[in-house]
C-alpha positions in Angstrom: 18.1 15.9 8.6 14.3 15.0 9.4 14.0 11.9 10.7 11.1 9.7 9.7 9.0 7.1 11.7 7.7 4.2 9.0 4.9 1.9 10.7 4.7 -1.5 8.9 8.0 -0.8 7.1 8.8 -4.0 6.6 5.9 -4.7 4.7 5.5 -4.7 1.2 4.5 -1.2 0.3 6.4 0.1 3.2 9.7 -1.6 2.8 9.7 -0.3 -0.6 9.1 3.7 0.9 11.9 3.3 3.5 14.5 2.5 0.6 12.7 5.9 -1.1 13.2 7.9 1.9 16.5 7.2 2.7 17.4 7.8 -0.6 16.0 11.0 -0.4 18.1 11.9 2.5 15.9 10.8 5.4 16.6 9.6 8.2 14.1 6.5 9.3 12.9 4.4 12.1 10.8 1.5 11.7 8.3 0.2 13.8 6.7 -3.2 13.0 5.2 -6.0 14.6 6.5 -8.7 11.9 2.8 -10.4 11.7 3.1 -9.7 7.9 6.2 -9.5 7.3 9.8 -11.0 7.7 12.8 -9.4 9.8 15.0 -10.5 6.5 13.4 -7.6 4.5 15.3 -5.6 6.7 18.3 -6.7 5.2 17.0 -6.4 1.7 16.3 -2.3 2.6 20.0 -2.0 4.1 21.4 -3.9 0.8 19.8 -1.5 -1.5 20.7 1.8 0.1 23.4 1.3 2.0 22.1 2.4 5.1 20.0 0.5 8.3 17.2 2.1 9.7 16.7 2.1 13.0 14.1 -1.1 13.8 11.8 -1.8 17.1 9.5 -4.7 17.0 6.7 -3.3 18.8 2.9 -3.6 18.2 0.8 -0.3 17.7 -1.8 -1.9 20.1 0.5 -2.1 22.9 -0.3 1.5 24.4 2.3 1.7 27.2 4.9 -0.1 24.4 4.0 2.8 22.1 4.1 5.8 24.5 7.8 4.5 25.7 9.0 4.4 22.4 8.2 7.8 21.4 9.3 9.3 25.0 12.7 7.6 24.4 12.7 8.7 20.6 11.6 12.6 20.7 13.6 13.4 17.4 10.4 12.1 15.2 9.5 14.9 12.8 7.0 12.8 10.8 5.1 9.6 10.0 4.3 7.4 7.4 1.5 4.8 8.9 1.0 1.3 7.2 0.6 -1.0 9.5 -2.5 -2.3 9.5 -4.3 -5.9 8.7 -5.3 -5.7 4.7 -7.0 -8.9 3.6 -11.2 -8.2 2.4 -11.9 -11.5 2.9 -10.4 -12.1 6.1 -12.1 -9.2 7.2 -15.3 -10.0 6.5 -14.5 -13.0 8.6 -12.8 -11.7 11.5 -14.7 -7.9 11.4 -13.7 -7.3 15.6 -9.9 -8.3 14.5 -9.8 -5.1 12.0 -11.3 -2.6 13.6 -9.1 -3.4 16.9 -5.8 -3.8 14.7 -6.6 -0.9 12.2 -8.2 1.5 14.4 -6.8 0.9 18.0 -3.4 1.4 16.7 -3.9 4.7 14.5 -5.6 6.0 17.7 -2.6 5.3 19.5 -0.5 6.4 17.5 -2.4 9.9 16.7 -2.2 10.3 20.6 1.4 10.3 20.5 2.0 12.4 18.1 -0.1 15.0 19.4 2.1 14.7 22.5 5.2 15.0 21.1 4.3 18.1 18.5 4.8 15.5 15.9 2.3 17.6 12.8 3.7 15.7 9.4 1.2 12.1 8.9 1.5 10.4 5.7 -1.9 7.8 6.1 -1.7 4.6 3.9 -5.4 4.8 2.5 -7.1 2.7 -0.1 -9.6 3.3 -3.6 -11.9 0.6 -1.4 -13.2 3.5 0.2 -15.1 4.4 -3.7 -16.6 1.3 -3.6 -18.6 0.2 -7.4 -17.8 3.9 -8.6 -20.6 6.1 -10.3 -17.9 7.1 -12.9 -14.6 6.4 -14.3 -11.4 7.4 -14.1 -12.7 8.1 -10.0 -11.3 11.5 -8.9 -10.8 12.2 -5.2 -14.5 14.4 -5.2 -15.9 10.9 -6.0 -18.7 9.7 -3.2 -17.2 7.6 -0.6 -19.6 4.4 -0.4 -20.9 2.3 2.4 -17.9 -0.5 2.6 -18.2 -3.8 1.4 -16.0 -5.2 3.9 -14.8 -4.2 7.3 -11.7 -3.6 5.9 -13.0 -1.0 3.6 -14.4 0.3 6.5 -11.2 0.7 8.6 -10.3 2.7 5.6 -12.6 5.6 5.7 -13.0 5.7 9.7 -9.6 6.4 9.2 -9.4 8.8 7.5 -12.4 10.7 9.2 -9.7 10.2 12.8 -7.6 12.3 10.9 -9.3 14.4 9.0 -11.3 15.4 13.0 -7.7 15.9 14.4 -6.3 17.6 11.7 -9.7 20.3 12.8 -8.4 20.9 16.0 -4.7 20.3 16.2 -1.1 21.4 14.5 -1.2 18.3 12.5 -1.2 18.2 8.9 -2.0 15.0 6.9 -2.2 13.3 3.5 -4.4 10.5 2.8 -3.1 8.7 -0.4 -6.0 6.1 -1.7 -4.0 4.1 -4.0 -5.3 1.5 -6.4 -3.3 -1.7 -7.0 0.5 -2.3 -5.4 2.7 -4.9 -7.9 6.0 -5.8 -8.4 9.6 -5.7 -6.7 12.3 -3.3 -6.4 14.9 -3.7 -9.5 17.1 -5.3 -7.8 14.9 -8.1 -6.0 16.4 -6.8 -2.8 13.1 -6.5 -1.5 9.2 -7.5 -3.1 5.7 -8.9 -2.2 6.0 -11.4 0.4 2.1 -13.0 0.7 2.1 -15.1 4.0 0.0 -18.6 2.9 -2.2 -18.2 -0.2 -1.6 -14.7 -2.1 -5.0 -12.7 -1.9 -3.9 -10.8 -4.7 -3.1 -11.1 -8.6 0.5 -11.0 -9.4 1.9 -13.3 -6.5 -0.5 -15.8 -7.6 0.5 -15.5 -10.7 4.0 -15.8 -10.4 3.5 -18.4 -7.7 1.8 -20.4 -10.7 4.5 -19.5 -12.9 7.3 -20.8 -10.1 4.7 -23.6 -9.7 3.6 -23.3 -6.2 0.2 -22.6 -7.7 -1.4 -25.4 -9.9 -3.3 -23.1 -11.2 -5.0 -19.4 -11.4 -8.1 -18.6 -10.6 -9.4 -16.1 -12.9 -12.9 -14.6 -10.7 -15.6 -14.2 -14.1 -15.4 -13.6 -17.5 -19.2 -12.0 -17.9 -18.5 -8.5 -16.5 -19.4 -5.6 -18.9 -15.3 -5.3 -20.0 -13.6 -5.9 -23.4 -13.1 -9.6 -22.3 -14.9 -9.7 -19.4 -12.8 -10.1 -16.7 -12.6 -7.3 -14.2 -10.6 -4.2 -15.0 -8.3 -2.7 -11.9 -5.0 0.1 -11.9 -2.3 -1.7 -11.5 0.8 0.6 -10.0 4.3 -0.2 -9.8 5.1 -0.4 -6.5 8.3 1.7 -6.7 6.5 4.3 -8.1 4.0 4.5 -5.3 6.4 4.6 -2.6 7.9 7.8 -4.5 4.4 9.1 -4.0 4.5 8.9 -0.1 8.0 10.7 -0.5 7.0 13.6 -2.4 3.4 13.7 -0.2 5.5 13.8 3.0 7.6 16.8 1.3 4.6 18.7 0.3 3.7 18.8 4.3 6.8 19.4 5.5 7.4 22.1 3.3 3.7 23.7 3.8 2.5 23.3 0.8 -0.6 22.0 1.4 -3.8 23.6 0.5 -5.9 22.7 3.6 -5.0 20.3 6.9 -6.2 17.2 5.6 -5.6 16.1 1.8 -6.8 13.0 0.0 -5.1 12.0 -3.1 -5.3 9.1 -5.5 -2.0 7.2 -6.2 -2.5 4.9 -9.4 -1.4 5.0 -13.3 -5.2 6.4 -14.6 -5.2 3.6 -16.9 -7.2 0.0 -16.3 -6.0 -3.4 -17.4 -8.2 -6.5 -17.0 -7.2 -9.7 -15.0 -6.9 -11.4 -18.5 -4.9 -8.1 -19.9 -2.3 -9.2 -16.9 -2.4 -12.9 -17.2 -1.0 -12.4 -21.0 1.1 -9.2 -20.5 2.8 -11.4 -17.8 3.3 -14.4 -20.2 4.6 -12.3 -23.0 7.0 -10.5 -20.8 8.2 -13.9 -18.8 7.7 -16.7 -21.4 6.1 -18.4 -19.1 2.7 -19.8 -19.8 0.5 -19.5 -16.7 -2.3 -22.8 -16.4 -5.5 -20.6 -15.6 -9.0 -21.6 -15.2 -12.1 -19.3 -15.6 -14.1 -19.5 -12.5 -17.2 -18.0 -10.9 -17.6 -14.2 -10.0 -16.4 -13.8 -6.8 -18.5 -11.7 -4.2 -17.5 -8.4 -3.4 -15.4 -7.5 -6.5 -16.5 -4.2 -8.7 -16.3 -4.3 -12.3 -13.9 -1.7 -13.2 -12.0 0.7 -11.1 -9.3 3.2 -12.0 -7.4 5.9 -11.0 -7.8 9.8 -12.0 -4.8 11.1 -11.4 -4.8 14.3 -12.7 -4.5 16.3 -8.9 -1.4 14.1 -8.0 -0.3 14.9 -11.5 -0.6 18.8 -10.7 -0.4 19.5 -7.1 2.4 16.9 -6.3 4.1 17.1 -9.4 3.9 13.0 -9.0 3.5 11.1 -12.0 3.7 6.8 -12.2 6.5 6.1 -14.7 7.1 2.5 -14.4 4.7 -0.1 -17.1 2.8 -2.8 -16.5 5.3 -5.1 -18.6 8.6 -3.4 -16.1 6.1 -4.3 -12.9 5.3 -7.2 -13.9 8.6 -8.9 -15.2 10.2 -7.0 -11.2 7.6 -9.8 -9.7 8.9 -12.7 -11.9 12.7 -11.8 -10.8 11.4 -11.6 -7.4 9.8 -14.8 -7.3 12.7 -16.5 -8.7 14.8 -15.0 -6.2 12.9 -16.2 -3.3 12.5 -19.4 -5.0 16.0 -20.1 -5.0 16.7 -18.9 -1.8 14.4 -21.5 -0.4 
């Protein structure tokens, strides 16, 4: 049985891949350093699959931390890497933060598993790396941009780490730039747990629904869209955790083409911020109290996923709607509501 090491898996999109790969038979160890996240989730994971994975609270910028762990855990045969700082605008504010948090620690972490013959690396990318695209749907051979925002940038230094060890070393890797992460798992075990105010859509807008919120911002209604609002791929997150699953397979399994793959992980279709705002008051019955406001700086028109190389090559499609995602965030947010 392979045994997986998840970084960040207690965060949102990580949590959600743990419960995935331990229902696909893998064995898992966490590593996380609980700035984003909550010990509880753990709980959450072992609720929905019946199983605990193994935990260490540990940060990825702690070298000598890091090089004990893996000399005292040698029976690693792969990793899935997430943890990493993820906010654009907090970024842009705190640039020296990033690029310590975000690259430090994949350089770290690359060292060790060089060291310990460890050649399976699932990297957690992002579509930032497109930038205002020339073209949609964006395919992977699309031209990655300068970055907007030193998180961006984290993002594609990255991937050009791995893609230079994956040159020279045993490793194989897959990069998957995925476009927008909503909703919860089905059984509201485990969901998106923003830590102050939510820098993305759907928290915000269930946190209006729940009434946390007094009210959603919604960032223009002048872009060149249907109504004007910008236009973004909004995946289930349950479906993109079954991405990293299948990804990790296809490496372990050598299936992949070259060393270093890059595929995008979203549902190739674009819904506008208003599209969402009324899909999520149809599905809920909730009315959400929203506000057109000014554009906000940094944000592209319209960006979505081609997905027609995960579709072939990984035999990975997304399954789950808009509508399912959305009403998974409302139960979510209800549950932690309560529970408060």
């Amino acid at each position: 049985m392979k045994r997986i090491l998840v970084t960040g898996g207690l965060g949102y999109i990580g949590s959600h891949t743990v419960v995935e790969l331990q229902e696909a038979g893998y064995e898992v160890s966490i590593i996380d350093n609980l700035s984003n996240s909550s010990i509880d989730v753990l709980d959450g994971i072992t609720r929905i699959s019946n199983k605990r994975p193994h935990f260490k609270q540990l940060d990825l910028r702690d070298k000598k931390g890091l090089s004990d762990y893996f000399e005292v855990h040698q029976n690693i045969d792969g990793v899935i890497h997430f943890a990493a700082s993820k906010a654009v605008g907090e970024s842009v504010e705190k640039p020296l933060f990033y690029y310590e948090n975000n690259i430090t620690s994949l350089i770290y972490l690359l060292q060790n598993c060089t060291k310990h013959n460890i050649d399976h690396f699932i990297f957690s990318s992002s579509c930032t790396v497109y930038g205002e695209p020339d073209r949609l749907p964006i395919t992977e051979e699309a031209p990655v941009k300068l970055a907007i925002s030193p998180y961006g940038n984290t993002k594609q230094i990255s991937e050009e780490i791995i893609q230079d060890l994956c040159k020279i070393s045993d490793i194989r890797s897959i990069a998957l730039r995925y476009f927008n992460p909503i909703g919860a798992h089905p059984t509201s075990e485990i969901g998106e747990l923003p830590l102050g105010i939510p820098q993305n859509l759907v928290p915000f807008i269930t946190q209006t629904a729940a009434g946390v919120r007094e009210q959603l911002s919604v960032f223009g209604d002048d872009y060149n869209t249907p109504d004007g609002s910008c236009i973004r791929d909004y995946i289930h997150v349950v479906d993109l955790a079954k991405a990293h699953v299948v990804a990790l397979k296809r490496i372990i399994d050598k299936k992949e083409m070259v060393s270093f793959e890059i595929f995008n992980i979203g549902t190739g279709q674009g819904n506008s911020v208003l599209e969402v705002v009324h899909a999520f008051e149809k599905v809920t019955g909730q009315k959400i109290n929203y506000k057109i406001v000014n554009r906000r700086p940094g944000d592209v028109t319209s960006v979505y996923a081609d997905t027609k190389k995960a579709n072939s090559e990984l035999h990975w499609k997304a399954e789950l709607t808009l509508e399912e995602a959305l009403l998974s965030a409302w139960k979510w947010e209800q549950k932690i509501r309560n529970n408060n």
